[in-house]
C-alpha positions, 0 to 999 in steps of 0.5 A: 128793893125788898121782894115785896115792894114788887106787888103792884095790883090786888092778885095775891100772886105775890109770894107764898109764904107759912104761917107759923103758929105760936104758943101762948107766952102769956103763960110763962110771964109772972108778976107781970100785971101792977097788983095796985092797979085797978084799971084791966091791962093785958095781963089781966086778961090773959090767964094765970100763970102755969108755972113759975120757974122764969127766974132762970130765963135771962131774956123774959121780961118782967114788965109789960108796957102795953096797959089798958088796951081792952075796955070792958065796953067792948065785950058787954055784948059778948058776955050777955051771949048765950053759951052756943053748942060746938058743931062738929065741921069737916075739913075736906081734902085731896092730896093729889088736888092743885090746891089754890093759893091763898098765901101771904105776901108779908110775915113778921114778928114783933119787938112791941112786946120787946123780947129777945127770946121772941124775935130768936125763938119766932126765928128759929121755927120760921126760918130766917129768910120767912121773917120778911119784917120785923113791928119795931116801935116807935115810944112816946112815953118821953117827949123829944129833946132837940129833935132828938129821943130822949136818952132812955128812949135812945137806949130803947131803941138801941135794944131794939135794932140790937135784936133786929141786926142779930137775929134776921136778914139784912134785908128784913123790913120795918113796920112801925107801931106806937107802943109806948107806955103811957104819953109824954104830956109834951105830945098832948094835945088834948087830955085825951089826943096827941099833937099831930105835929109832934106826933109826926116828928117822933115818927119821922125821927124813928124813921131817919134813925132806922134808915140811918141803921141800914133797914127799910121803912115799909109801913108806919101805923100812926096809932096802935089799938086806937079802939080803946079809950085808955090809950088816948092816942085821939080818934079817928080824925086826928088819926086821918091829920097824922096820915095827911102830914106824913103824906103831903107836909112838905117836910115829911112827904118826900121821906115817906113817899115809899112808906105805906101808912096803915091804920086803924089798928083795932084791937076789935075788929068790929071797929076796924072798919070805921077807924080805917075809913076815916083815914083811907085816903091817905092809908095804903093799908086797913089795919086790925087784929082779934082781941074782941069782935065778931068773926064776921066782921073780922072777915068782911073788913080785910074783904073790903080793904082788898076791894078797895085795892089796899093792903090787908094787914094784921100786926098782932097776930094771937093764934094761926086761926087769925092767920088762916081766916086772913089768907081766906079772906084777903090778908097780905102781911101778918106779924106774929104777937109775941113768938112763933113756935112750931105751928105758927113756924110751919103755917108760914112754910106751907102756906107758901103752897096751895091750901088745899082744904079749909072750913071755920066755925063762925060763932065759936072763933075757930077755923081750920085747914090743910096745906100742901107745902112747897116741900111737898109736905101736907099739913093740916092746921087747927086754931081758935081765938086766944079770948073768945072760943068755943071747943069745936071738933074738926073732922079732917076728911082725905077724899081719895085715898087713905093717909096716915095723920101724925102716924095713925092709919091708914085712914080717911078722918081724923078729928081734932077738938080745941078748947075754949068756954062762953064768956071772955078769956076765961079759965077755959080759954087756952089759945090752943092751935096745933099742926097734924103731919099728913103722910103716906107711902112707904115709911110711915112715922111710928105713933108715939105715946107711950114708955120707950128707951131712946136710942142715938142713931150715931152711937147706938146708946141710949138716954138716960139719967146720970146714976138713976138720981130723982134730984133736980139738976141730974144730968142727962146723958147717954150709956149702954142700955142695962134696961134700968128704970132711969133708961126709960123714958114715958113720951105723951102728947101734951093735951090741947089745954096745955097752953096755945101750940098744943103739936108738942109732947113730954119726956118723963123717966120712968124711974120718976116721972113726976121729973122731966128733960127741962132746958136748963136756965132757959138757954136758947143757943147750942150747946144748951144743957138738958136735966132733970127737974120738976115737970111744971108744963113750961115750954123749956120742958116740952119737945116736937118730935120730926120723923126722919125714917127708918124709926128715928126721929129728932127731938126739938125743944118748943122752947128753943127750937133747937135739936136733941144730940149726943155732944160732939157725936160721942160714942162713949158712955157719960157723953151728954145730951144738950142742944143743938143747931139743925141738921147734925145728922145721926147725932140727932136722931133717935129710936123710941122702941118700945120698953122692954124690947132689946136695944138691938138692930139685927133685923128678922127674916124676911116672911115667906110663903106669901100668895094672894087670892082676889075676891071680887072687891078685895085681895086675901093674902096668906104667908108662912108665920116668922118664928123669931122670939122678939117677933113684933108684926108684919107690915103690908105693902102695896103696889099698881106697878112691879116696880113700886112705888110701894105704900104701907097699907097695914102695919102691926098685924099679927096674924099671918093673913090679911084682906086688903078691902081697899083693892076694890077696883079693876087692874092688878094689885102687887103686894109684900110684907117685911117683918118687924121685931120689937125693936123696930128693926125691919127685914127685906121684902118678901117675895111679891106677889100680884092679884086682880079683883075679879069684880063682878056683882057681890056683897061688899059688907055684911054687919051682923052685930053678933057683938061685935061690928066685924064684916063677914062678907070677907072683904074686911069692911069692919065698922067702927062703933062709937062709944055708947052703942052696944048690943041687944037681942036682935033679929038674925042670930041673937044680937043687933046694934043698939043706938039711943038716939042722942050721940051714937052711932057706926062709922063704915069704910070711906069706899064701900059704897062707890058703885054705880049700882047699890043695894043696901039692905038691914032690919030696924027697931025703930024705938020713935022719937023725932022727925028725920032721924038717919037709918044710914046715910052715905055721903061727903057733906049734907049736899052729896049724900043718899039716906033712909030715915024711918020718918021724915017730917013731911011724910012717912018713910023717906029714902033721899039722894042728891048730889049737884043740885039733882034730887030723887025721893022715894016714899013709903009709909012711916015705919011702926015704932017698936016692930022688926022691919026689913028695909031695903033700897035699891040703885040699879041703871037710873031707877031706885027702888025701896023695899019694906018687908021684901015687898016693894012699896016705891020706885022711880028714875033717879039719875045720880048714881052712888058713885057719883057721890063717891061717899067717903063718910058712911054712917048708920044710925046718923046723918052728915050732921050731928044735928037732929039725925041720931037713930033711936033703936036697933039695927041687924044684918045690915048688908051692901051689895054692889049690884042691884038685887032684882025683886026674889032677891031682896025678898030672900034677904028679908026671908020671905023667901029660900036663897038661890043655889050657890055658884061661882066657886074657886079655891085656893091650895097653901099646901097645908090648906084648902080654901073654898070660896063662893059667890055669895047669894044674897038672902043667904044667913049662913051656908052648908058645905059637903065634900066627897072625894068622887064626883058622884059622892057620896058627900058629907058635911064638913062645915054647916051655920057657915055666916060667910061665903069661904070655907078652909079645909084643913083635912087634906093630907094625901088627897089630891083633889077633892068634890064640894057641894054647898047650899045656901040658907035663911029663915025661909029655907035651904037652896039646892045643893050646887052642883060638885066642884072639883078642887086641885090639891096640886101646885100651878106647876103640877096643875099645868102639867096635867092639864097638858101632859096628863101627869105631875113628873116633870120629866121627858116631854114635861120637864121645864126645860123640855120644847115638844112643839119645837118653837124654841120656847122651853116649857118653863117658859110657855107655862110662864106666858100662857102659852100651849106647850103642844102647840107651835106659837109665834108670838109669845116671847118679848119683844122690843116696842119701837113705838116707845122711846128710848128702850121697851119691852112687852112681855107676858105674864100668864095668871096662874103662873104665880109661883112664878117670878119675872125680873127684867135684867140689862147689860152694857156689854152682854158680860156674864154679870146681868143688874137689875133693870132700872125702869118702870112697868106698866100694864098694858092688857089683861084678858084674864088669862094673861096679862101684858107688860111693858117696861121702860128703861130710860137711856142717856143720849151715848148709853149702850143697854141690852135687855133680858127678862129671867123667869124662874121659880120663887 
C-alpha cells in the first residue's frame, strides 16, 4: 500500500514533501485559442506568447481541450476593485530555529493538459520518487461503446498510461479528473447536467482500466472546475448523486470503497465551499484552485475541510503561492498544473523540512516564505497568483546572524519584489515566482551577473563558439582559452517579468549577444545538443546555476533540467557541449571568472603579517599587502574556536585592513585571510590570529553625513542610504542627511542597537508635515521596536518602546519646525529619559530593555512601515552609545557644554606604524593629539580636528617608545589634556623581556630557551602561559582533564603573546613524525590576562594516542 494511504487522523504528520515551483507554460504555446471563437477559454486569458520558435519541440501540443472554463461573471467584482498600493511584508527567520512543519502529504503532476514534456519535465526537477500522483482524466467527449471507450478515447488513454509508466514510479498513484472536450450528448441528462448513471460508468470503466494497468486509484473527482456555466457538468446535486452511486450503488461501492471522492473543484475559490458542502457526506476530499476568487476564502475553505477531518486538496496548482498558503492553512495533496520547473521542484524537497518563515499579502495575491530542507538546505520562496496579483516587495529577514542570499552578503535582509497590475490576467500579470539560496560558511557561491569565460572543471577549457560564427545553429563547443570575444560569455539574472519561475538566467556571447546558448529542437533527453540562436526568452534558452564549491557551478537547463557538460569528459579542443543526465561530476562543473582574467589556477600566496586589535565592540585587523599582479582581494574568515569551523564574513576587500563590526559580543574571535587573484584561485590560510572585544561602555556608531553615511567611531557601523536622500548644510561640520518625507530613508547594521542599556543621540531639522513621522526607529516588527517621532498625533514629541505586549512612553513638547534641535533619549537600568537641547524634559521607569527587542531592522528617517513614518528634514551627528549617558554627558553631546578629558588609551605597534586608540568621550566632535618623547615634554601636535577616537603615527623610526596626550573637543570648548601615555615600539617578545629582565637581548637568563627560576619551564614557554619567569610556579604546564572523556587537555594561552602559535600534536606511538591533533577547542576561562583552553580528541574503544602542545613563533 502506497505511503500515503497510512494517514489516519487530521495531524499533518504524515510525510514532508517540497514543493516545486513551476514556470508559466502558457507563454510557450501558439495558436492555441480557435480565432473563430468568441467564447473566452484558457487560452484567451492567458497572455500572449513571448516567442515563437515551438515548431522545434515535438511534444507541445497544439491544441487545448480545456475551453470555457472562466465565466466573466466571476470576476465582474474583481474588475470594479480599486487599484490597491503594494505593502512591503517581512518574512522573518532564524536558521538555527526548529521550524514547524507545515508540509504536504501528497505531490503531483498532471496529464489533464496531456503533455509529455510536462509530466518528464515536473519529473526531472521534483525528482522521481517526489511525484506521489499523477491527475489522469477521465474523457467524456465520446459516449461508451459496449461499456467500453470508444477508439479514440481508448487511444487517448493509451498516451496517457504511456507517460505515466515511462516517466514515475511503479508505485506513483491516481487522481482522477474529467477533462474532456466538450460532452457526448449520450452523458446528457439535461442540456446543461450529465446522467449520473452513465457518468459513474465512464469513471468505473477508467478505473478497471487503470487498475487493469497496474496503478492505484486514490481520488476520483466527479466533476472538474464545475463553477463555470460552460461546462455543463451539472450543479452541485447532481454532483452529490455521482458521489452517492460510486459510494453505496451496488455495483460501484465495492470497487471505490478505497477511493476517495473529492469534489467541488472550483476554478474560484470563492465557490469551493458551497460545491463541497453539498456532496460532503459522500466526499473525503474538499477540492478547489485559484483561478479567481478572494485570498480569504481560498484560505478558510481548506481550513474548514481540515476542520471537518477531510483531506485539503489542490489539483491544479498555478504558482508555488498556491502551494505555499495551502500547507499554511491545511492543504494535504497538491498537484502542479502544466509542469514543475525549478522552484516548484525545490518547494516540493524543502517543504519536506520545517518552514521556518512565512508572511502573505492578502489583497495583492502573494505569499512568501523560507524553508529549511531535509538536506539541511535554506530556502526561501516568493509567489504570486498567476491572474490576480499585485507587485508586493518581501523583505527577507535573517534574525540571528548575517547569511548570504544567492551569494550577496553577508547581510541580514534581502528584498524581492513580484509583479502583477489591477485588473484580471492583464499584460502585467506574469505568474512570476522564484527561489533564493540561503547560505553561510566557508564557501559562499560567488554573484553572477555580469561577462565571465567559462571553464570546465575536468578539462580546464573553456566554452566557446565554433570559429567565433554569429549564425544560428553554430555549435558550441569548448577550446584552449585565446581570450577571443566568441570565448566570453554575458551571464544575467532574467527579470521577474520574464515569465513565471523568474531563479534562472541567460547566456549570451560577447561577440554577439543578441544570440544565446538555445537547447536545439527542444530535446529534453541527454545527449541534447547546445547552439547558438536568436534570444527569444524561451525556456530552452535560459539556465540555473548550482553552486558545487571552490567557484564552480553546474549549468541546467530551465527547459530540461538537464546539466551542461564536456561530451564524454573530453579534454580535447572541439569536444562539444551538450546535455546531460546529473551528477557527471567535474565534466559538468564550471568557473565563470571574471573576463579579462587568465584562464589559470596557480593560487597567490598566503597574506602575512595579519594581527588583530579588539576595540570594545568590534575587532581591527591589519596585514601585509600581497603583491602579485592579478591580485583580486582578500577574503576574511572567522571563528569562536582555534579550530573552526571558520565562515566567510567578508570577501572582496582591497585594502589590507578590515573592522569586523559584528564581533561585538564577550569571548574570543579568531580570524584568517586567504588571497584571491582574478581567476577566482584562492591561497592557503594565513596565519590565525585571536582577539576579544574589550566591552566596556562605548560609542558604537557615530554618522556624521559629511557626504557620505560612513561610521567614524571605527567600529565600521556604516549605514546604508536609500535612493533620494542626499546632503544639505548641516549642523556639525558642513553636512547632514536630507529626507523629503515620501520614500527615503537609512538602513543601520541589524546588531547596533542590542544592548541592555542605550543611548541614542542626533540633531533634527524637522521641515513639519504629518503626525507620527519616524526620526528613527529600532525594532523587528511594528510590536517590538523603540522610536522617536517629532510629533505624535495625540501630542507633541513622542519617544515609544514596546515589546511583548509591555509599553513605555516619554513626552515632551512638539519640535519647532524649520529649527536645528538636539535630541537625545536615554535607557539606562530600567528608567528611560529624553533630552531636548541637552536639558532633560522626560523620564520614566520602563522595564524593556533594547536588547530585549534584539532589533535587527534599524531606521532613520522611517519606522517598520513604509505607511505614514517618513521623516521630512534633516538629520546630523546622529551617534549610539551602549551605555546610558548621565545628564553632563548628553549636554556635551548637544555642545552645551566642554567634553571630559580622555582616558582608556592603548596601542597597537605594525612595525611600520603606531596606532593610538582611546575611549571616546561622548560630546566630543573631534580631538587633538600631541606626542613627546619624554614624559615630561615637551609635546607638539601631531594630529588635530581628528572626528574618531584613533590616531596612526607613521613617524616612528628609530624610536622605541614614545609619549601621548590627547584633548577632546565640541562647540563648547576643549577638555584637558590627558595625562602622558607611554607607547612601546617593541615587539611582545622584547616587550615581555623588558618588563622581566630589563633588556630586549634574548640571551643569558632572557633567552627563550633559558629557565631562571629553575621550574622546568623554559622562557619561551612561561612567556607563552602568562607565566613569571623569576618566580617558580607549579601549575602552568598542560594537564589532562580526567573529568572529560575519552582524551583532554587544558592548557593556557597568555593575551599578549600574539606573536605566538599554539598547535596540539598526537602520536600513536611517540615516533619522531608528530600530526596535527584532530579534535575541538573550547574556552574554558579567560581573566584578561590569560585564557584557558581545552581541547577534546575523540578516541575509538582500542585507539592508543599521546598528546603534545607545541609553541613556537609565527
Amino acid at each position: 500500500m502506497p505511503r500515503f494511504f497510512l494517514r489516519s487522523t487530521r495531524a499533518r504528520s504524515v510525510a514532508t514533501r517540497i514543493q516545486t515551483a513551476w514556470n508559466s507554460v502558457f507563454q510557450e504555446i501558439t495558436n492555441l485559442v480557435p480565432p473563430d471563437t468568441n467564447t473566452p477559454t484558457e487560452m484567451s486569458l492567458i497572455r500572449t506568447p513571448v516567442f515563437s520558435e515551438i515548431a522545434r519541440c515535438s511534444f507541445w501540443e497544439t491544441r487545448m481541450k480545456r475551453f470555457a472554463r472562466l465565466g466573466v461573471m466571476h470576476f465582474a467584482a474583481l474588475l470594479a476593485a480599486a487599484t490597491a498600493f503594494s505593502q512591503d511584508r517581512t518574512v522573518f527567520f532564524d536558521v538555527e530555529d526548529p521550524g514547524v512543519d507545515k508540509s504536504i502529504d501528497i505531490w503531483g503532476l498532471d496529464t489533464a493538459w496531456l503533455s509529455e514534456a510536462n509530466v518528464a519535465r515536473g519529473v526531472e526537477f521534483m525528482g522521481k520518487e517526489q511525484v506521489d500522483v499523477i491527475r489522469f482524466s477521465f474523457t467524456g467527449d465520446k459516449p461508451l461503446v459496449d461499456g467500453d471507450l470508444e477508439a479514440t478515447r481508448q487511444a487517448e488513454f493509451n498516451e496517457r498510461m504511456n507517460i505515466v509508466d515511462t516517466y514515475t514510479k511503479p508505485d506513483a498513484a491516481l487522481y482522477f479528473n474529467n477533462d474532456s472536450d466538450g460532452i457526448d450528448p449520450w452523458f446528457m441528462d439535461t442540456a446543461s447536467s450529465v446522467r449520473a448513471d452513465r457518468w459513474a460508468d465512464l469513471i468505473d470503466v477508467t478505473r478497471q482500466k487503470c487498475e487493469d494497468a497496474g496503478r492505484v486509484v486514490l481520488s476520483v473527482a466527479p466533476f472538474n472546475e464545475p463553477d463555470d456555466p460552460n461546462s455543463k457538468q451539472g450543479d452541485a446535486d447532481r454532483m452529490k448523486d455521482i458521489c452517492a452511486l460510486l459510494r453505496t450503488d451496488p455495483k460501484y461501492k465495492d470497487s471505490f470503497s478505497q477511493i476517495r471522492l473529492a469534489g467541488g473543484n472550483t476554478l474560484n475559490n470563492d465557490e469551493a465551499v458551497a460545491w463541497y458542502s453539498v456532496a460532503r457526506d459522500y466526499l473525503d476530499e474538499g477540492n478547489t484552485h485559484q483561478l479567481a476568487g478572494n485570498f480569504d476564502t481560498y484560505v478558510s475553505f481548506f481550513e474548514y475541510v481540515e476542520s471537518r477531518g477531510d483531506y485539503g486538496l489542490n489539483d491544479e496548482l498555478h504558482n508555488v503561492m498556491e502551494a505555499m498558503v495551502g500547507a499554511e492553512y491545511g492543504m494535504d495533496a497538491a498537484i502542479w498544473w502544466g509542469s514543475a520547473e525549478y522552484t516548484r521542484g525545490e518547494f516540493v524537497k524543502a517543504s519536506d523540512g520545517r518552514r521556518l518563515g512565512y508572511a502573505e499579502h492578502r489583497p495583492n495575491w502573494t505569499a512568501a516564505s523560507v524553508y529549511r530542507a531535509p538536506s539541511g538546505k535554506v530556502l526561501a520562496f516568493v509567489g504570486e497568483s498567476e491572474r490576480q496579483a499585485r507587485p508586493t516587495s518581501y523583505q527577507f529577514v535573517s534574525k540571528e546572524r548575517d547569511v548570504y542570499f544567492d551569494g550577496v552578503g553577508p547581510q541580514r535582509t534581502y528584498t524581492v519584489n513580484t509583479t502583477g497590475g489591477s485588473g484580471y490576467q492583464t499584460t502585467a500579470h506574469k505568474n512570476a515566482e522564484r527561489v533564493v539560496h540561503i547560505t553561510w560558511g566557508e564557501d559562499i557561491q560567488p554573484v553572477i551577473d555580469a561577462r565571465y569565460t567559462l571553464v570546465n572543471r575536468q578539462s580546464g577549457k573553456v566554452m566557446e563558439v565554433e570559429n567565433g560564427s554569429s549564425e544560428d545553429g553554430a555549435n558550441i563547443r569548448q577550446g584552449s582559452p585565446n581570450y577571443s570575444d566568441h570565448q566570453s560569455w554575458f551571464v544575467d539574472p532574467v527579470p521577474n517579468t520574464i515569465g513565471g519561475d523568474w531563479s534562472y538566467f541567460t547566456m549570451k556571447p560577447f561577440h554577439d549577444s543578441s544570440k544565446t546558448g538555445d537547447v536545439w529542437e527542444w530535446n529534453l533527453s541527454a545527449g541534447a545538443d547546445v547552439r547558438l540562436y536568436d534570444y527569444a526568452g524561451g525556456s530552452n534558452q535560459q539556465w540555473i546555476l548550482e553552486y558545487v564549491e571552490d567557484g564552480y557551478f553546474t549549468i541546467r537547463s530551465r527547459f530540461s533540467g538537464k546539466y551542461l557538460e564536456v561530451a564524454e569528459g573530453s579534454s580535447t579542443d572541439g569536444a562539444n557541449i551538450q546535455l546531460g543526465d546529473g551528477s557527471g561530476g567535474a565534466l559538468q562543473q564550471w568557473r565563470f571568472i571574471p573576463a579579462g582574467a587568465s584562464v589559470e589556477f596557480n593560487p597567490p600566496a598566503a597574506p602575512a603579517g595579519l594581527s588583530a586589535r579588539a576595540n570594545a565592540v568590534s575587532v581591527r585587523l591589519r596585514w601585509d599587502a600581497n603583491s602579485e599582479s592579478d591580485f583580486g582581494g582578500y577574503s576574511v574568515y572567522r571563528s569562536t574556536a582555534p579550530d573552526g569551523p571558520c565562515e566567510l564574513i567578508a570577501r572582496g576587500v582591497t585594502a589590507s585592513s578590515f573592522v569586523d563590526k559584528t564581533a561585538n559580543q564577550g569571548g574570543p574571535y579568531y580570524y584568517c585571510l586567504k588571497a584571491v587573484d582574478q581567476s577566482l584561485n584562492h591561497s592557503e590560510y594565513s596565519a590565525q590570529v585571536m582577539a576579544t572585544p574589550k566591552g566596556g561602555h562605548a560609542l558604537v556608531m557615530s554618522l556624521d553625513f559629511e557626504d557620505n553615511a560612513a561610521d567614524s567611531s571605527g567600529n565600521g557601523n556604516d549605514a546604508g542610504v536609500s535612493v533620494g536622500a542626499g546632503y544639505l548644510e548641516g549642523r556639525v561640520g558642513s553636512k547632514s542627511l536630507y529626507f523629503n518625507g515620501v520614500n527615503n530613508s537609512a538602513s543601520l547594521p541589524a546588531t547596533v542597537g542590542n544592548y541592555d542599556q542605550l543611548t541614542v543621540a542626533c540633531w533634527v531639522y524637522w521641515s513639519g508635515g504629518s503626525d507620527d513621522q519616524r526620526v528613527f526607529e529600532f525594532g523587528d516588527d511594528s510590536e517590538s521596536s523603540f522610536y522617536l517621532t517629532p510629533k505624535a498625533n495625540d501630542g507633541g514629541l513622542r519617544f515609544v518602546i514596546k515589546n511583548d505586549g509591555v509599553e513605555g512612553q516619554l513626552d515632551g513638547t512638539a519640535l519647532e519646525e524649520s529649527r536645528w534641535t538636539h535630541l537625545s533619549v536615554v535607557l539606562g537600568e530600567a528608567t528611560a529619559q529624553l533630552y531636548i537641547d541637552g536639558a532633560l524634559v522626560d523620564e520614566s521607569s520602563v522595564s524593556i530593555k533594547p536588547s530585549d527587542i534584539a532589533s535587527v531592522l534599524n531606521f532613520i528617517g522611517k519606522g517598520q512601515s513604509n505607511s505614514g513614518t517618513f521623516f521630512r528634514g534633516r538629520v546630523d551627528d546622529f551617534r549610539v552609545f551602549n551605555y546610558a549617558l548621565v545628564a553632563g554627558e548628553v549636554a556635551a553631546v548637544a555642545g552645551v557644554e566642554s567634553p571630559s578629558t580622555p582616558s582608556g588609551f592603548s596601542s597597537e605597534y605594525t612595525g611600520s606604524e603606531l596606532v593610538l586608540d582611546w575611549e571616546h568621550v561622548p560630546g566630543a566632535t573631534r580631538y587633538t593629539v600631541t606626542r613627546s618623547e619624554s614624559s615630561d615634554g615637551p609635546f607638539v601636535v601631531v594630529g588635530s580636528d581628528l572626528f574618531s577616537n584613533t590616531f596612526t603615527d607613521t613617524d616612528i623610526s628609530g624610536k622605541t617608545k614614545i609619549y601621548y596626550a590627547v584633548a577632546a573637543v565640541n562647540e563648547a570648548g576643549e577638555s584637558l589634556y590627558s595625562g602622558s601615555y607611554l607607547a612601546s615600539l617593541l615587539s611582545p617578545g622584547d616587550e615581555w623581556r623588558t618588563l622581566h629582565f630589563g633588556t630586549i637581548d634574548a640571551s643569558g637568563v632572557a633567552a627563550d630557551d633559558a629557565d631562571p627560576d629553575g621550574d622546568d619551564v623554559v622562557n619561551l614557554l612561561e612567556r607563552a602561559f602568562g607565566g613569571d619567569p623569576n618566580m617558580a610556579e607549579g601549575d602552568l604546564m598542560p594537564y589532562l582533564d580526567k573529568m572529560i572523556s575519552p582524551l583532554a587537555v587544558v592548557y593556557r594561552r597568555s593575551s599578549s603573546a600574539t606573536d605566538l602559535e599554539y598547535r596540539v600534536l598526537e602520536s600513536s606511538d611517540l615516533s619522531p613524525l608528530w600530526n596535527l591533533a584532530e579534535g575541538t577547542s573550547e574556552l574554558v576561562s579567560d581573566d584578561g590576562m590569560v585564557r584557558w583552553i581545552r581541547f577534546v580528541r575523540p578516541m575509538g574503544s582500542d585507539e592508543v594516542l599521546f598528546l603534545r602542545l607545541q609553541v613556537e613563533k609565527k
